[in-house]
N, C-alpha and C positions, 0 to 999 in steps of 0.2 A: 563517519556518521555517528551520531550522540544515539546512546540508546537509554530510552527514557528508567530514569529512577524507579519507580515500580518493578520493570522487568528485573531489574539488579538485584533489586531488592529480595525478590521471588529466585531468582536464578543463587541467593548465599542461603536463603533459610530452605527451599527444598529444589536443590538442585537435581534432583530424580527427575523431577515431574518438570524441568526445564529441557533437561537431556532428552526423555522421550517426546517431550513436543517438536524438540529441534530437529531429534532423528524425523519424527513424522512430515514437516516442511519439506526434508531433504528428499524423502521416498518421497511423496507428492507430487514432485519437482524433477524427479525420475521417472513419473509413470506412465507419461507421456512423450510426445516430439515438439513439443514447444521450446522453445530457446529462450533462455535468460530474460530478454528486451520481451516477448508475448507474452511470458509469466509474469512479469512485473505490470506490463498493463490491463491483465487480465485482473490480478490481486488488487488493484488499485480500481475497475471498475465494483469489484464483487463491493470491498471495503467502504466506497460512496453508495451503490444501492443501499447496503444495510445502515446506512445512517452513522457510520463509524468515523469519527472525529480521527482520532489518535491513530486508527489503522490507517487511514487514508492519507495522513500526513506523515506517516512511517513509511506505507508502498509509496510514496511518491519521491523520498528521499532512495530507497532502492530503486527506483525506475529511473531518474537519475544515475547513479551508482548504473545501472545494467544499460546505461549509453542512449534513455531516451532524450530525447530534448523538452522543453515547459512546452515548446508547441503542439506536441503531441501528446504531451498530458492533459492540456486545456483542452485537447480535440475530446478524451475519453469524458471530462466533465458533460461536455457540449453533447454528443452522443446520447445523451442518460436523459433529455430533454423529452421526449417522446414519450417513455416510458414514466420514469419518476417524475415531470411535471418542472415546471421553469423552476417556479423556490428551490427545489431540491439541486438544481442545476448550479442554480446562482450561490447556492451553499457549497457544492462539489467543486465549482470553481473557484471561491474562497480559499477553501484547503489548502487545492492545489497550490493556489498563489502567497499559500501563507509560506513556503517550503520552496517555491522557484525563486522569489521574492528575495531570500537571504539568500539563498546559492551564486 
């Protein structure tokens, strides 16, 4: 997985503030009984509600990585119809397919 320029960037000039973010992912990721493959589709619904480009194309390359398939990524897109309204959907599904598309 590529991890975007920015984070690298951030992770040489204050890598404190990288370390305790990572720690904090990993407790997060512990504090529960959710397994790898549910955290990642969980991250990846949160990531499209909030309107999150880069997140959502980041959680979708780890939901991959944690053994989901695009069909069930596309399903989490689809999902969000109800609530967030088609456009947002058809955007969510974009994403996703920007990221299954090259895999």
């Amino acid at each position: 997985m590529s991890i975007p320029k920015p984070y690298m960037q951030m992770k040489e000039t204050r890598p404190e503030l990288v370390e305790s973010y990572e720690a904090l992912v990993g407790h997060c990721a512990k504090a529960g009984p959710l397994d790898a493959k549910m955290i990642a589709l969980c991250k990846l619904a949160t990531s499209m509600a909030a309107g999150l480009e880069g997140a959502a194309h980041s959680h979708t390359r780890k939901a991959l990585e944690a053994g989901c398939t695009p069909a069930e990524l596309e399903h989490v897109a689809l999902l969000g119809t109800p609530t967030l309204g088609f456009p947002a959907m058809m955007r969510n599904r974009s994403w996703v397919r920007d990221v299954t598309e090259k895999a």
